[in-house]
C-alpha positions in Angstrom: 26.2 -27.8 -48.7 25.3 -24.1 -49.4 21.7 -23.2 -48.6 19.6 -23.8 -51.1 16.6 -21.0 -52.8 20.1 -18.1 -52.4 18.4 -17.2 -55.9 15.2 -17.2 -57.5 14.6 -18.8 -60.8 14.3 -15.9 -63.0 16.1 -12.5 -62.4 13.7 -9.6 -61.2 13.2 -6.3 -62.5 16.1 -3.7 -61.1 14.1 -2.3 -58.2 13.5 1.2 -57.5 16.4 2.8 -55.3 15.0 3.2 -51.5 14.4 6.8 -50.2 14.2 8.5 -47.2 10.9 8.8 -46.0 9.2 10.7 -43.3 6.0 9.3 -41.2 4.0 11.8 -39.4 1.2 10.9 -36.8 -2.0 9.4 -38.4 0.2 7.1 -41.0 0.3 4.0 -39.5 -1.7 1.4 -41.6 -2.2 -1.9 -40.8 -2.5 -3.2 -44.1 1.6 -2.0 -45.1 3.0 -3.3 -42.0 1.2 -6.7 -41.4 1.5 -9.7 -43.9 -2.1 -10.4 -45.4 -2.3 -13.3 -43.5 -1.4 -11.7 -40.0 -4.8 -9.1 -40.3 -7.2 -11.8 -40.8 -6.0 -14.4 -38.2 -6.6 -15.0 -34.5 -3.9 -15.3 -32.1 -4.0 -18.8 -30.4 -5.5 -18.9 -26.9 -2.8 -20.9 -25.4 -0.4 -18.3 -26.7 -2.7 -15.2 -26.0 -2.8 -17.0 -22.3 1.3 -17.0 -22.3 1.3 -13.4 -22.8 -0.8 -12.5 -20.0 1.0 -14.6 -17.2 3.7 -11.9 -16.5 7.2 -12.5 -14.9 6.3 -13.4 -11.8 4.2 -16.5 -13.0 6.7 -17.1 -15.6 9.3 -17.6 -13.1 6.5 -19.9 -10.3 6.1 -21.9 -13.0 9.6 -22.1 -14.2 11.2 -23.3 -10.3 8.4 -25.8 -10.5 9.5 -27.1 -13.4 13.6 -26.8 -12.6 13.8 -27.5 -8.9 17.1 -26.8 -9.2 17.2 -23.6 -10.2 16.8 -21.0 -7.6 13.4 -19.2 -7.6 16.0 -15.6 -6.3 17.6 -16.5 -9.9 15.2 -16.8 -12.0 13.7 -13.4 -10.7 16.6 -11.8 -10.8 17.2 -12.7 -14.4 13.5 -11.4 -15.8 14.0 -8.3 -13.9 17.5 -7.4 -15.7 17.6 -4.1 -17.5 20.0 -4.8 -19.5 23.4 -2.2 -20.5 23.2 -2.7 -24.2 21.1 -5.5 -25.5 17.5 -4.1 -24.8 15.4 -6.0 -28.0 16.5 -9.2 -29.1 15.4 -12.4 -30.5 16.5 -16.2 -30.4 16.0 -18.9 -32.9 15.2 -22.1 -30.8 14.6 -26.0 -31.7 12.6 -27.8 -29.6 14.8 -31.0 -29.7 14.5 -34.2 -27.8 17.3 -36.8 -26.4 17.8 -40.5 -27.4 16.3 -41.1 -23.6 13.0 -39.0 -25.0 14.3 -35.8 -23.0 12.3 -32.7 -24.6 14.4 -29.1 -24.6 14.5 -26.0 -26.2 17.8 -25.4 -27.6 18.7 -21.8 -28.8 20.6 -22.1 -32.3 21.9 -18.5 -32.6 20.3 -15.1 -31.0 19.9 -11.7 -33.4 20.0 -8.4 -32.8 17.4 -6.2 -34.1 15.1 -9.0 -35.3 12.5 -8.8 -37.5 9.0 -10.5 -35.8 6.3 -7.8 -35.5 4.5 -8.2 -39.4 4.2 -12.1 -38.6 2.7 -11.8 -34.8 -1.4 -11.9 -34.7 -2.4 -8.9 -32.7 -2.9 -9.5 -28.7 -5.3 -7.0 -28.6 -7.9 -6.1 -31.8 -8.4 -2.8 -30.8 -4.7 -1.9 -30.6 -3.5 -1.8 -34.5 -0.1 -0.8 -33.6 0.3 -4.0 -31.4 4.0 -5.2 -30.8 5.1 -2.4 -32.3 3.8 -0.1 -29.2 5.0 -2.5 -26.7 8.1 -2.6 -27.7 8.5 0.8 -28.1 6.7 2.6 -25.3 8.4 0.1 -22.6 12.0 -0.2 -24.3 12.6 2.7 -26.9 11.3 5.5 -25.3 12.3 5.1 -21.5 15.7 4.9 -22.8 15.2 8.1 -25.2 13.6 9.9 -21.9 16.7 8.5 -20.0 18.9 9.7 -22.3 17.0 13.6 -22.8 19.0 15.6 -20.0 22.5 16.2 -21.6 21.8 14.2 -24.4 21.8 15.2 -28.1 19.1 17.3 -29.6 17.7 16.4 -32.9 14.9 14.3 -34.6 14.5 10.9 -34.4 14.8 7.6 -37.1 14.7 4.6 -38.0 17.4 3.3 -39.9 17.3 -0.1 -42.2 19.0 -2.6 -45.0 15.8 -4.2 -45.5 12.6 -5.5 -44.2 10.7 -2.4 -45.1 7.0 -3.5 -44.1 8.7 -4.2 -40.4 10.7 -0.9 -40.3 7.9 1.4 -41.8 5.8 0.4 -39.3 8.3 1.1 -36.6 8.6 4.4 -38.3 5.1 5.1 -37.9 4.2 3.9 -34.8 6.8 5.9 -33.3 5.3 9.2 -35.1 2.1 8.0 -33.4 3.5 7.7 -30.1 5.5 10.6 -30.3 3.7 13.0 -32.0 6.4 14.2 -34.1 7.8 13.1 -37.4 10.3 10.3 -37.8 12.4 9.6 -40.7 13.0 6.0 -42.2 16.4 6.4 -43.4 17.8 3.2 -45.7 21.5 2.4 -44.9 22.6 -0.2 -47.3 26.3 -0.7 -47.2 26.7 0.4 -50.8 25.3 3.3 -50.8 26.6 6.5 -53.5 24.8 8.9 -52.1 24.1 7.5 -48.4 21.5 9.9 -46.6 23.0 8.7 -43.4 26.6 10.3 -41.4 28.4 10.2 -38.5 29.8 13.3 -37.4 32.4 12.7 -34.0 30.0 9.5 -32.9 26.7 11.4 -33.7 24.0 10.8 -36.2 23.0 13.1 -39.0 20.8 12.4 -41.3 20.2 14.5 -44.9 16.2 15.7 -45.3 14.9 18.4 -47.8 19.0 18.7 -49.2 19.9 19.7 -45.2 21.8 17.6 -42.5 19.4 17.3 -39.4 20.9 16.0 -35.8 19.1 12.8 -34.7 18.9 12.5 -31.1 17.4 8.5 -31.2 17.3 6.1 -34.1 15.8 2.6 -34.0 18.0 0.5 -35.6 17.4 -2.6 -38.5 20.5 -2.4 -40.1 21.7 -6.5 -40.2 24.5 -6.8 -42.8 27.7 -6.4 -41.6 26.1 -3.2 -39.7 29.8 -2.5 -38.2 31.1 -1.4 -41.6 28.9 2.1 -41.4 28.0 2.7 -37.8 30.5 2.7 -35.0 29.9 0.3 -32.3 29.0 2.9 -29.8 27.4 6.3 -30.5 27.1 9.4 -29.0 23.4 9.2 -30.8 21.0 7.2 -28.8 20.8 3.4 -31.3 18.7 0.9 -30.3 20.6 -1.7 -30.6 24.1 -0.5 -30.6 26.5 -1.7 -32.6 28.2 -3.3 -29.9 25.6 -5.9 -29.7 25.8 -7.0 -32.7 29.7 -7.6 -32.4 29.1 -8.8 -28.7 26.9 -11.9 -29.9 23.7 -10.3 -31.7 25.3 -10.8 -35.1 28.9 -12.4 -34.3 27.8 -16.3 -33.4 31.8 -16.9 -32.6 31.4 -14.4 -29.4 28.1 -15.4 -28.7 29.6 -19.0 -28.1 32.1 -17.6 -25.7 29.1 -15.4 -24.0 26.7 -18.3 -23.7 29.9 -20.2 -22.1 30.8 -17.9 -19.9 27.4 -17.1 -18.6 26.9 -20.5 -17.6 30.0 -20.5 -15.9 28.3 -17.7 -13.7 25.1 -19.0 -13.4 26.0 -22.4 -12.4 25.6 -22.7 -9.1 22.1 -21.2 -8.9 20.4 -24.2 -11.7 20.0 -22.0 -14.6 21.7 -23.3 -18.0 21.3 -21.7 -21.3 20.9 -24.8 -23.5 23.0 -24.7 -27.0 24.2 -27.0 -29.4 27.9 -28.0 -28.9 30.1 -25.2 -30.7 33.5 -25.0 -31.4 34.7 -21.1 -32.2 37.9 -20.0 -34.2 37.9 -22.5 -36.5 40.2 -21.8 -39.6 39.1 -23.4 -43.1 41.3 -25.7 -42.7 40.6 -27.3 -39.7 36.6 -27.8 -40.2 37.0 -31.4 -41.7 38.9 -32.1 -38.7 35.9 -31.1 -36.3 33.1 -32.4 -38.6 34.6 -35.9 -38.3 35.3 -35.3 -34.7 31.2 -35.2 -34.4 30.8 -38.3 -36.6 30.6 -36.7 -40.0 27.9 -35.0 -39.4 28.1 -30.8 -38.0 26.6 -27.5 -38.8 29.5 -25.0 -40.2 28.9 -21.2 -39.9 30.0 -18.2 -41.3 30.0 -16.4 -37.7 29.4 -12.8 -38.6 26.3 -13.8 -41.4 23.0 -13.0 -41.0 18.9 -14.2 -42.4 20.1 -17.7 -43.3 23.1 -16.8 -45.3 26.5 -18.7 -44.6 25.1 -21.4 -43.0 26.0 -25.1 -44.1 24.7 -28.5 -42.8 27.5 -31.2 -43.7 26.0 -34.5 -43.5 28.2 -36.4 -46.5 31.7 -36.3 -48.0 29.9 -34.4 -50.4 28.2 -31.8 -49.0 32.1 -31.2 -47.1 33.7 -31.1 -50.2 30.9 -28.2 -51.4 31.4 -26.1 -48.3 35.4 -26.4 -49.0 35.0 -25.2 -52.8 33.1 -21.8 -52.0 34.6 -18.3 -51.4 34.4 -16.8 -48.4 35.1 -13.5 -46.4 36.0 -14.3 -43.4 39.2 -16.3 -41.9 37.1 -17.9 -38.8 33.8 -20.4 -38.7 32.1 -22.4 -36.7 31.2 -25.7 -36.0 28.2 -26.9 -34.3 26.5 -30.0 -33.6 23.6 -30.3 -36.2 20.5 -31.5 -34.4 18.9 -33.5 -37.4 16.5 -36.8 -37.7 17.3 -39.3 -34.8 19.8 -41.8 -37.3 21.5 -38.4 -39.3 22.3 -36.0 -35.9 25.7 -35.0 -34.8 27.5 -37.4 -31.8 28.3 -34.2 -29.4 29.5 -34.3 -25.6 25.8 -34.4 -24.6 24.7 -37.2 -26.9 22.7 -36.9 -29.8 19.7 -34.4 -30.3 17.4 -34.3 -32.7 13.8 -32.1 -34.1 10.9 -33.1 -32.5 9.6 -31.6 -35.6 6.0 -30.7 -36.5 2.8 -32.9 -35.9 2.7 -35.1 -38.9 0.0 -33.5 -41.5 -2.6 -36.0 -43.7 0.4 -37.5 -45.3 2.3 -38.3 -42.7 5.1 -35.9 -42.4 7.1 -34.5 -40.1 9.4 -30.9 -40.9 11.9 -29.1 -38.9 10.9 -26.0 -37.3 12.1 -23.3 -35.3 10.3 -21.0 -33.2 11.7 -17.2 -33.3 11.1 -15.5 -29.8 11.3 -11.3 -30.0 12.1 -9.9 -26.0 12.4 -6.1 -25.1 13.8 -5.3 -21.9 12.9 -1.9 -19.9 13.0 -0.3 -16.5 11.1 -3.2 -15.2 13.2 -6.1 -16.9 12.1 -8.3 -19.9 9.0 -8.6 -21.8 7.5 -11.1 -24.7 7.1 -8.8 -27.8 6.1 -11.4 -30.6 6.6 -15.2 -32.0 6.6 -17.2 -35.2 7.6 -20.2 -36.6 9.2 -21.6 -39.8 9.0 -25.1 -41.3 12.1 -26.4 -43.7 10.9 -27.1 -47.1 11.3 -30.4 -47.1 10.4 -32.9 -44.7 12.7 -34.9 -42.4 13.6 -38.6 -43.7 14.7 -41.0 -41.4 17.8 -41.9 -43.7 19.6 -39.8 -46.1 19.8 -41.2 -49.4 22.7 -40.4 -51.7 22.8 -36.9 -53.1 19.7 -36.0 -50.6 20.3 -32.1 -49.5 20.1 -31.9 -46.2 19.7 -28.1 -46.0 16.2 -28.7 -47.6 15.7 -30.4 -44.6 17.1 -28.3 -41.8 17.1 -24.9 -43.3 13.9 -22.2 -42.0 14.8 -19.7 -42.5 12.7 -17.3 -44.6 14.9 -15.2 -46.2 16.0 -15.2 -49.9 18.7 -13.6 -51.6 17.5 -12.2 -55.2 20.0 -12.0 -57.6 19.8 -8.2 -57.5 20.9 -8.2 -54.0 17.9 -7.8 -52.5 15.7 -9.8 -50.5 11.9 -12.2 -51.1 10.8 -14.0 -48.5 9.1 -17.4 -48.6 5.7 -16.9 -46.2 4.3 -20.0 -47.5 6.7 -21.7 -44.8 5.8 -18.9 -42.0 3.5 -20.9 -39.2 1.8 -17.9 -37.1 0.9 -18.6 -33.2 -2.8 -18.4 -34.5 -5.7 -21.0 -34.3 -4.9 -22.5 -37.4 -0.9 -22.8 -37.3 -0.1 -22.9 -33.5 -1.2 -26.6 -33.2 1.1 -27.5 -36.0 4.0 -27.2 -33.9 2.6 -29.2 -30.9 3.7 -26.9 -28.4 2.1 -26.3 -24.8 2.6 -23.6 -22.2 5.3 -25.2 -20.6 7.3 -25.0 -24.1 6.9 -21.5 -24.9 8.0 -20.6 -21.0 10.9 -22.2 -21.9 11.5 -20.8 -24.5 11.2 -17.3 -23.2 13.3 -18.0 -20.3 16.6 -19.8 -22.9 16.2 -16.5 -24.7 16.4 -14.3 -22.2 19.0 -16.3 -20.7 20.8 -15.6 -24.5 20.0 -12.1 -24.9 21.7 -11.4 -21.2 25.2 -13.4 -21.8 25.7 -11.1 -24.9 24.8 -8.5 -22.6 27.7 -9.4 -20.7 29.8 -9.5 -23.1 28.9 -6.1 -24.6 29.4 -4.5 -21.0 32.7 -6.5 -20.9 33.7 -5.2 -24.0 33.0 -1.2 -23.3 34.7 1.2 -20.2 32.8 2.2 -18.0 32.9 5.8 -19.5 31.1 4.0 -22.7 34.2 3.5 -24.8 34.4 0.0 -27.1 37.3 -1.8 -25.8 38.4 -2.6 -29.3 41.8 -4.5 -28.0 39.8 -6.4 -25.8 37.3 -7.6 -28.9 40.6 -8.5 -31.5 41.8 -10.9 -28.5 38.2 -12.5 -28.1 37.4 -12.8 -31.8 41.3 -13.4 -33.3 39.4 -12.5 -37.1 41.6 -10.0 -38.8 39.0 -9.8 -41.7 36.5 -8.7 -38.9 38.2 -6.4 -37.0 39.4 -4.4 -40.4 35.9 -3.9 -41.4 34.6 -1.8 -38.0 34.5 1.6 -37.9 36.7 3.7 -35.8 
């Protein structure tokens, strides 16, 4: 069945059109870059305790855990710098086994992900909080790497929504640099777009003249390949090529994740997904649903926030997903992890939530836990976390008619019916004192789930240096044989 909440129930005023703004050092205000609810809560000692063990800790107490993973490995893998993929962010279930097996399972992994305005600060007297670390330990060494030879210009931050999360990108980075930075929006249908590439490099109009940009931050998430090229001779952080690598393509993420733990195999590391079949035509998804008893997760593969997602659990919610329109010639199918008696049968057996701690009235939702991770000279780092409940709590059986996306679904997100975006915080559960020990997590739990994401953020990695030359050229030959989508491949820029 389609996601539910896609509208709201009455239509909103038209909004006015975004504008390019400039932030100059001194503008960054807690207050427009922070929900309410993030400024007045405390971040959770347990996960305030997490953030100050550091890789090397991470990875003692990750070979004591897995003794068969390789404690060389595990280093090894935190202290990647990666080619491409430097800021990332995973979706994870924590899911158990019929046997009572608890694991944190990575559902899909996003490039450029929102997290910062929902992530209590670590430190009170820092105000820019995630938003420095990530930038001053991934952003900026890459713009110094990239200064000798590189472009000259001004620097941006480009975006298709979220605008608390980007502003405040914007104006931290004015704070950190000391020099103005434009927020530049970069909607796909744009009249008048302030936004150009000229030969592979960003220009950007300001005061009725086009201005060189020399390094743009990047929260462009729809479809982003239709207006930016997948590499740039402009320093973007992400690329482009992330995105189609895995970051916003969950077809060639599959392959990525599979392939990376075909390298990783013999040192005990295993990135832990759901069982996904890619390249799936229209056609054939009834086929694979039935093949996991009747019960599967189909995907648009190049969607993003929630959007072209559908849990089949019934004939009827099948028949739905087979009625609607769609874009794209390719889905696909995953094992839905769901209540113990209502989860997909996959190779590995049946998973399903562990869910939150029951409240006063004895129920029990879905959640996922979103994990932010930059990576710099020195390998990866925790940036911010936060969770999201489903609206609806899990039932033990699905009666007839029951929506099962009410159920499963977390994500925030909410398409208005002006094409904009709302976004449902009364679901948001924040790693603070009050809404940490909803989700009955420990230490061991989020150190997993840092280590499945990096593990995800470096097979698209892989990918994305698979699919460029070494002289920084998109294969694009390579990426039509990998992701056989014609309706894709059409749509990114030369």
């Amino acid at each position: 069945m389609q996601q539910e909440g896609t509208t709201l129930e009455s239509t909103p005023p038209p909004r006015p059109k975004p504008t390019l703004r400039t932030y100059r050092p001194g503008d960054f205000e807690p207050s427009k870059h922070f929900y309410d609810r993030v400024l007045n809560a405390q971040l959770h000692p347990l996960v305030r305790n997490f953030l100050h063990l550091g890789n090397q800790r991470i990875a003692e107490r990750y070979v004591h855990l897995h003794p068969e993973a390789q404690r060389s490995a595990i280093d090894g893998l935190l202290a990647t710098v990666p080619r491409t993929f430097r800021w990332g962010g995973a979706d994870l279930f924590l899911a158990t086994s019929e046997r009572g097996y608890r694991q944190m399972v990575v559902v899909e992994t996003n490039s450029c992900p929102s997290g910062q305005k929902s992530m209590p600060l670590l430190d009170e007297s820092d105000e820019l909080a995630g938003y420095r670390t990530l930038l001053s330990r991934a952003f900026l060494p890459l713009l110094e790497e990239r200064r000798r030879g590189a472009i000259m210009g001004e620097l941006a931050v480009l975006y298709d929504k979220n605008p608390m999360e980007t502003s405040g990108y914007a104006a931290a980075l004015a704070e950190l640099t000391g020099e103005p930075v434009h927020l530049v929006p970069c909607f796909a249908q744009d009249d008048e777009p302030r936004w150009r590439f000229i030969d592979g490099a960003l220009e950007i109009a300001v005061e009725g003249e086009w201005r060189p940009v020399r390094g743009a931050m990047r929260y462009v998430t729809e479809r982003p390949w239709t207006r930016i090229p997948p590499l740039a001779k402009t320093l973007i952080f992400n690329p482009i090529l992330a995105c189609l690598s895995g970051g916003r393509n969950k077809a060639l993420a599959a392959k990525a994740y599979d392939l990376f733990n075909a390298d990783v195999r013999e040192s005990g590391l295993r990135l832990r997904t759901p069982e996904t079949i890619w390249d799936v035509s229209r056609a054939e998804v009834p086929i694979w649903v039935q093949r996991m008893g009747g019960v599967a997760v189909v995907k648009n593969p190049y969607s993003n926030a929630g959007q072209g997602v559908y849990t089949i659990t019934s004939p009827t919610e099948l028949a739905a997903f087979m009625d609607t329109e769609q874009r794209y010639d390719r889905f696909i199918v995953q094992a839905l992890i769901g209540n113990l008696r209502w989860s997909s049968h996959g190779r590995q057996g049946r998973l399903y939530h562990v869910g939150t701690v029951p409240d006063k009235r004895s129920r029990i939702f879905a959640a996922d836990l979103r994990f932010m991770v930059g990576a710099g000279p020195s390998g990866f780092f925790p940036v911010a976390m936060y969770a999201r409940r489903a609206r609806k709590p899990l039932e033990a059986e699905l009666g007839e008619g029951a929506s099962s996306w009410s159920m499963l679904g977390t994500n925030l997100s909410v398409r208005r019916d002006d094409g904009g975006w709302e976004t449902e915080t009364d679901r948001l559960l924040l790693m603070d004192s009050r809404d940490f020990n909803k989700l009955g997590l420990g230490v061991d739990d989020l150190i997993e789930g840092y280590v499945q994401t990096v593990m995800a953020v470096s097979a698209i990695d892989r990918m994305a240096t698979q699919l460029q030359t070494s002289k920084g050229v998109f294969r694009r030959r390579l990426f039509q044989s990998l992701n056989p989508d014609a309706a894709l491949v059409d749509e990114v820029v030369r």
